[in-house]
C-alpha positions in Angstrom: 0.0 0.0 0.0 1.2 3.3 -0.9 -0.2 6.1 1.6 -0.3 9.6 0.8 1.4 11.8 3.5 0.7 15.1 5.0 2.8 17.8 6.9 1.0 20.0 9.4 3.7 23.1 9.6 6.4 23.6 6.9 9.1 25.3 9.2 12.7 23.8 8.7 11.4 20.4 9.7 8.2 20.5 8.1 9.5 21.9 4.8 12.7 19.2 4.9 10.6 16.2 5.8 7.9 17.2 3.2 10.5 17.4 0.2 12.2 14.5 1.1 9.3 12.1 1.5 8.1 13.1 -1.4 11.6 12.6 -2.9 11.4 9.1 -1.8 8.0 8.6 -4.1 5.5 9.8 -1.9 2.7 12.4 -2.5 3.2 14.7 0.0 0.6 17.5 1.1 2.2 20.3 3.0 0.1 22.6 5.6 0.4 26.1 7.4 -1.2 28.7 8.2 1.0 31.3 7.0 -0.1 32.1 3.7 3.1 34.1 2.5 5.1 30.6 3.2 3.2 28.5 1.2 3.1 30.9 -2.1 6.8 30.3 -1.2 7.4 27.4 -1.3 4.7 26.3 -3.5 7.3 28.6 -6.0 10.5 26.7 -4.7 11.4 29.6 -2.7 12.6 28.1 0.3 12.4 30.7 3.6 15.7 29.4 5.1 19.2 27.9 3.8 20.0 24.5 4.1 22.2 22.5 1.4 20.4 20.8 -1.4 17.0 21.4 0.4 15.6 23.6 -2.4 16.9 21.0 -5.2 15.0 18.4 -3.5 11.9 20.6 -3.5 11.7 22.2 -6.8 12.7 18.4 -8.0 8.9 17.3 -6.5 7.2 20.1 -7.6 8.2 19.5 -10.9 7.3 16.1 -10.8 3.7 17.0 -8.8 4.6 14.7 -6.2 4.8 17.6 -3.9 2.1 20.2 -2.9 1.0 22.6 -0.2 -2.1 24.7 1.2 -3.2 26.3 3.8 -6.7 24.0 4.2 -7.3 21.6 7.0 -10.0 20.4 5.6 -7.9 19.3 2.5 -5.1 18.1 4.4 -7.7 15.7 6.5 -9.1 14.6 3.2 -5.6 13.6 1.3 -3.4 12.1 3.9 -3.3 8.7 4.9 -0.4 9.7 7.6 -0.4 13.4 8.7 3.0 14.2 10.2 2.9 17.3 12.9 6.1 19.6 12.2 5.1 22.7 14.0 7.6 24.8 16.2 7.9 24.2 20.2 9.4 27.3 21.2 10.4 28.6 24.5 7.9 30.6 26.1 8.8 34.1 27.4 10.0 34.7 30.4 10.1 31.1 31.5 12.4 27.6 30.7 9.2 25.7 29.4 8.0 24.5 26.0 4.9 26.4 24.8 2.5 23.9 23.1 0.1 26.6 21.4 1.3 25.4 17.9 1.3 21.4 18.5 -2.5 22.2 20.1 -3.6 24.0 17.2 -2.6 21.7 14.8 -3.9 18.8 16.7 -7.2 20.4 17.9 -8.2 21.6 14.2 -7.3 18.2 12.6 -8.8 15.9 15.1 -12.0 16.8 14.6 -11.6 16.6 10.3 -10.6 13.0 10.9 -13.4 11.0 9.5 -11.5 8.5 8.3 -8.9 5.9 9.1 -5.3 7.4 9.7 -2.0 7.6 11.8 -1.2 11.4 12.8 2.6 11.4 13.9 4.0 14.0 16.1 7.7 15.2 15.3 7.5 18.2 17.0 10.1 17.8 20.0 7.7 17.9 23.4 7.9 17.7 26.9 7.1 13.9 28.4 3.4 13.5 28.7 2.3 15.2 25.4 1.7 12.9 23.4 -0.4 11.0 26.0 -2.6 13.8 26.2 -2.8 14.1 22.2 -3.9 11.3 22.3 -7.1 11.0 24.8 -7.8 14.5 22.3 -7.7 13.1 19.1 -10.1 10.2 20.7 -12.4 12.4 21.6 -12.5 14.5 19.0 -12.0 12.8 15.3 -15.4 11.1 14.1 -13.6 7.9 12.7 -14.7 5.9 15.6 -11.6 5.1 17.0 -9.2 4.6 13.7 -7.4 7.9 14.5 -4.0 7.1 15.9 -1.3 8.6 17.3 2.0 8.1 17.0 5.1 9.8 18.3 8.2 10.4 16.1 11.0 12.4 17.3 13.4 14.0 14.7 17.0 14.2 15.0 17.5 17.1 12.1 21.0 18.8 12.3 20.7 22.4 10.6 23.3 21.9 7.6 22.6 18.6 7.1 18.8 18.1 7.3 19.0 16.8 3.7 20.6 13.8 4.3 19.2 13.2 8.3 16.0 12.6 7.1 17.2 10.1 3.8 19.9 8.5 5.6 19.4 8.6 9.6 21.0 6.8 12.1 17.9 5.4 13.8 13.9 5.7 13.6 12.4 5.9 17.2 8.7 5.9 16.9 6.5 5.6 19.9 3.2 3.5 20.2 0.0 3.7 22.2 -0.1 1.0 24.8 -2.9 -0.9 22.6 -1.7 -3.6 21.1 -3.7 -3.4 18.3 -3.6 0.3 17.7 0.3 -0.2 18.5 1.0 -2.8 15.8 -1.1 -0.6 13.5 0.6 2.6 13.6 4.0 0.4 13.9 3.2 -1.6 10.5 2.7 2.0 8.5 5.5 3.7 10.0 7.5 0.6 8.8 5.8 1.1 5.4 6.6 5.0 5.4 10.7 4.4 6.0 10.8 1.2 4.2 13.7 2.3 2.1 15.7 3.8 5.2 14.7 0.0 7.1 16.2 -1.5 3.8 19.4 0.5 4.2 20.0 -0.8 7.7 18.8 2.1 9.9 18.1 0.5 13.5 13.8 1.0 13.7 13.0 1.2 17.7 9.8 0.8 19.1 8.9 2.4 22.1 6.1 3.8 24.6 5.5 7.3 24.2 7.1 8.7 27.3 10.0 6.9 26.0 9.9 8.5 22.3 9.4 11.8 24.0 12.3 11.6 26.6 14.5 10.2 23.2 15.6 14.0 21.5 15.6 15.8 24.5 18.3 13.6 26.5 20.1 13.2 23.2 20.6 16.6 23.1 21.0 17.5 26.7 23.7 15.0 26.0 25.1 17.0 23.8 24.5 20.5 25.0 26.9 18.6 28.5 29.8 17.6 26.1 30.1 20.9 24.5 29.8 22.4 27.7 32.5 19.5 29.6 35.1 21.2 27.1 34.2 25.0 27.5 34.6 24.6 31.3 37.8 22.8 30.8 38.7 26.1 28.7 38.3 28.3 31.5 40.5 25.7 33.8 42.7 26.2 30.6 43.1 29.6 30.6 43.6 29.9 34.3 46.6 27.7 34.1 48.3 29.2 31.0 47.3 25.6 29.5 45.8 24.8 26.0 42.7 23.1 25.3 42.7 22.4 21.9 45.8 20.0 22.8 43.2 18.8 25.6 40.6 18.6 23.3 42.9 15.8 20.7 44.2 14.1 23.9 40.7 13.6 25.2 39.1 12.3 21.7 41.4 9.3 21.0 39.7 8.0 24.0 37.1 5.7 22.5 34.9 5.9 25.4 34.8 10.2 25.0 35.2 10.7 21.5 36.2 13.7 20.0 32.6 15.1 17.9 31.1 17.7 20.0 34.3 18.2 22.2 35.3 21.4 20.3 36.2 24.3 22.8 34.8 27.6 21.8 32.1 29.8 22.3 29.3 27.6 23.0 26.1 26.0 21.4 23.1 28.1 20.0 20.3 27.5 17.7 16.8 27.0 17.6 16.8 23.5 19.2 19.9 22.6 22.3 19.4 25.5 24.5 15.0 26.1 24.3 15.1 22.3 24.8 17.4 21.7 27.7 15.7 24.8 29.2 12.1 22.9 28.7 13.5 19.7 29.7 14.4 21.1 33.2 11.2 22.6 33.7 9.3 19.3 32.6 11.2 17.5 35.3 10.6 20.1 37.9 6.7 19.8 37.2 7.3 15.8 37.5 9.2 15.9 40.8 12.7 15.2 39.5 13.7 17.9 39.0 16.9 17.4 41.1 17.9 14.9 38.4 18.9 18.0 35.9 20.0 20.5 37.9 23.6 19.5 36.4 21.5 21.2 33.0 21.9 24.8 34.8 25.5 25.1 35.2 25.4 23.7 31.3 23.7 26.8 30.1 25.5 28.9 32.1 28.8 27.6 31.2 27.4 28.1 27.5 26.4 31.6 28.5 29.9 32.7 29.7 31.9 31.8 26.9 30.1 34.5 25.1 30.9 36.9 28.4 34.7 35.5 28.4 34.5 36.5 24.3 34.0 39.8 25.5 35.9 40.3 27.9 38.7 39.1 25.8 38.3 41.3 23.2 37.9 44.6 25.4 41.0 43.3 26.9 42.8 43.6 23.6 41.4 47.1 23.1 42.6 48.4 26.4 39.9 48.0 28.4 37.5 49.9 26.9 35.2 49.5 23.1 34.1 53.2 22.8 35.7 54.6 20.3 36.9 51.2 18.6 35.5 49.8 15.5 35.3 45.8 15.7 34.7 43.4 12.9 32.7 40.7 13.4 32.9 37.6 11.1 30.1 35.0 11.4 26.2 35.9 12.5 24.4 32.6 12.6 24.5 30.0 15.3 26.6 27.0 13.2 28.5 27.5 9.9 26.1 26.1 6.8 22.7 27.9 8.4 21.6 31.1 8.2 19.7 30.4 12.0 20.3 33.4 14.4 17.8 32.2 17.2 20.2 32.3 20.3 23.4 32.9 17.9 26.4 33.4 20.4 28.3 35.3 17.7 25.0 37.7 17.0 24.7 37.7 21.3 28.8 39.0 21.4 28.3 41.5 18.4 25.1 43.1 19.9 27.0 43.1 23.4 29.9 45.0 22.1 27.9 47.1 20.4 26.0 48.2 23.9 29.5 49.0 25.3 30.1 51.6 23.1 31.7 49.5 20.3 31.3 50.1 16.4 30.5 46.8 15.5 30.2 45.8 11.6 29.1 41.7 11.0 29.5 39.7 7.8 27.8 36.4 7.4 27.6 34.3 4.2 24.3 33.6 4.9 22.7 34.9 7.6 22.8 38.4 6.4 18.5 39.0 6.3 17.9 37.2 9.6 20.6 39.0 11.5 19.7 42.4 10.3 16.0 41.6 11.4 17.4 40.6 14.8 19.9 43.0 15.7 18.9 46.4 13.2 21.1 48.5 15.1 24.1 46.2 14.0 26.3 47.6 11.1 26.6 44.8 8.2 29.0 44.6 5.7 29.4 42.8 2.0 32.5 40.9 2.7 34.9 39.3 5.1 37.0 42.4 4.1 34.1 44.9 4.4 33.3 43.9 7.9 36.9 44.1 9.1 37.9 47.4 7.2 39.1 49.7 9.4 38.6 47.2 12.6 41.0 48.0 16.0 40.1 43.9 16.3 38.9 41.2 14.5 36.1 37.9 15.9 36.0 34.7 14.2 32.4 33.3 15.8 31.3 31.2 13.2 33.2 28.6 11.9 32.4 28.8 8.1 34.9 27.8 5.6 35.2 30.9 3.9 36.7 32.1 7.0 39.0 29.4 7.7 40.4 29.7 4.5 41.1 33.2 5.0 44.3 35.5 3.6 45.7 36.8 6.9 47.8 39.0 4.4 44.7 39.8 2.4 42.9 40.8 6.1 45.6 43.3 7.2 45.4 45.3 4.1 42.2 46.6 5.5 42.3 46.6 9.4 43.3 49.5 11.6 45.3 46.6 14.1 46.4 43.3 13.1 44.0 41.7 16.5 42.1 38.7 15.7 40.2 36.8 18.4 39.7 32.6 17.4 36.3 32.2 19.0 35.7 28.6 17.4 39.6 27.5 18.1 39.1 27.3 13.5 42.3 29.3 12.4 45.8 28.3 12.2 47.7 30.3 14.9 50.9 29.9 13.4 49.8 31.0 10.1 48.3 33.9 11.5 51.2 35.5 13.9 53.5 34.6 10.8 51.5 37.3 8.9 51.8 39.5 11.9 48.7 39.2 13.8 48.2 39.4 17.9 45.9 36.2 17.5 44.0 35.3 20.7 41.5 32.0 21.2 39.3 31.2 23.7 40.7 28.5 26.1 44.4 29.0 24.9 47.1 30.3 26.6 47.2 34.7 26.3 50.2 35.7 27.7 49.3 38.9 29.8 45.5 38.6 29.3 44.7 36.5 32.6 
């Protein structure tokens, strides 16, 4: 059987999962609300950069295996499998998830549902959610009881959401506790990723507690290994050591592993620090709440390294950014996105600039969503635009362009040869050669304790 799949919210995972299941041979029917998004993408325009994303989707528009619309009631109609994609985001003022978007969604399908079908939540949740869903999509869809729910976390990393979602390294999908609405939704998820299954990709079955608790301890994982080797950085620079030569030393150990154990200036993005933040205040409304408190001081080691950024750059300056022009090279959160939500390097530049600092940023392709974040930022063309005239110059995004950088080519337009290494990326060597007063976060800065 070939079932016909819908997307409830083309964000970045709605509008990646949509393209690619429909890449795999699917008809695919994408949904929202916002009406400007779908004449966009229903054009190929994708609202965000990701690598290959917009081949795949002008690919499946061409071919009509790929739609969208703003209609429930034709979403409810079409799909055999309705995935929700809609955003989770932090709400304001406090650590936890707000639901609004996953509630719409649900609360205007349900009731549409006259039919059988799986709906299958993506959307990354706090533990109970999808229980609850659940009891509301059996109370509310007409199709006496062939509604079901399914939970689906994704495990999309911005850069390389293409090939996460073709080629992932597991499927975790969580069932209701009903054996036969369990085996139902677990024989058409098994349909839907037949060709990853084929490939090998491990296919775990779970409760839904389980499948909800899967993406946020992944990445509070995560969010504690890249925080493990920013506090060792601070222990680094106290003690005149280097922990880049910690960072190698560490790696070969098969039991650490070096991926996520770059020192630097921290995590960011749309996803690690709202969900670590959500995860905490889940488990404090659970009782457990001791169990996480190590998550505090993980954000607020994260948080420091931008301060220590700072600091280390007004140290350079004298002690002082008024008067100073400072170039800043990178704006979104991880090289190969233009995502500014929490962006350390946007967080340092708009810092600096509220000391007194003129602060001009250059991003490849961040560019639009760090102007609309930070408008009181100065943005330049280039690299070389950004740092002209510059008294110093940050590295805080790691993209290639700036790795590969002339250090000759840079000094032609600076005011001072400074340069401050806040991803550890540059080759300090290479750079002093050429005359530069490099600096890095977590390596040794003779006179700057």
């Amino acid at each position: 059987m070939t079932h016909r799949l819908t997307v409830i919210g083309t964000g970045y995972l709605g509008a990646t999962h949509a393209a690619c299941m429909a890449d795999l041979g699917f008809e695919v029917l994408g949904l929202d609300v916002d009406e400007r998004r779908i004449e966009r993408l229903a054009a190929g325009d994708l609202p965000f950069y990701e690598p290959g994303l917009e081949t795949v989707l002008k690919r499946n528009l061409e071919n009509g295996r790929l739609r969208f619309t703003t209609s429930y009631e034709e979403v409810a109609e079409f799909g055999d499998v309705h995935f929700v994609c809609v955003g989770t985001p932090q709400k304001a003022g406090e650590y936890a998830a707000d639901l609004t978007y996953v509630d719409e969604a649900v609360g205007t399908l349900a009731p549409l549902l006259h039919r059988s079908c799986l709906v299958v939540g993506k959307s990354t949740v706090p533990v109970g959610t999808a229980a609850r869903l659940a009891e509301r999509i059996n109370r509310l869809a007409p199709a006496d009881g062939d509604a079901v729910l399914a939970w689906n976390p994704e495990f999309l990393r911005e850069g390389f959401a293409v090939q996460d979602t073709m080629r992932p390294d597991r499927i975790v999908v969580g069932v209701p506790g009903d054996g036969g609405a369990a085996d139902r939704a677990e024989k058409i998820l098994r349909e839907v990723y037949a060709p990853m299954l084929a490939a090998g990709t491990p296919f775990i079955v779970a409760d839904y507690p389980t499948s909800e608790l899967v993406k946020v301890s992944a990445n509070a994982f995560l969010a504690t290994k890249i925080s493990f080797i920013n506090a060792m950085a601070e222990v680094c620079e106290a003690a005149g050591a280097d922990v880049t030569k910690l960072s190698e030393a560490l790696s070969h150990d098969d039991r650490i592993g070096g991926r996520f154990l770059g020192p630097g200036l921290g995590f960011g993005g749309g996803c690690l620090p709202k969900d670590i933040r959500a995860f905490m205040a889940r488990a404090g409304e659970l009782g457990a709440d001791q169990a996480l408190t190590f998550l505090r001081e993980v954000d607020e080691i994260n948080i420091r390294r931008r301060i220590r950024m700072v600091d280390l750059a007004r140290l350079l300056l004298g002690g002082s950014f008024i008067g100073r022009t400072v170039g800043v090279l990178g704006a979104a959160f991880k090289p190969e996105s233009d995502d500014v939500r929490d962006s350390p390097a946007l967080d340092v530049a708009a810092t600096i600039r509220g000391q007194g600092g003129k602060v001009t940023v250059y991003d490849p392709k961040a560019m639009g969503n760090a102007r609309r974040a930070q408008p009181t930022l100065d943005f330049g063309e280039s690299a070389l635009d950004a740092a002209r005239d510059a008294h110093v110059v940050l590295l805080l995004t790691e993209w290639a362009e700036f790795r590969d950088m002339d250090p000759h080519a840079l000094a032609e337009v600076v005011a001072e040869r400074n340069i401050v290494d806040g991803r550890n990326a540059l080759d300090p060597d290479r750079w002093r050669a050429a005359g530069w007063n490099y600096r890095a976060l977590g390596r040794p800065h003779p006179g700057l304790r």
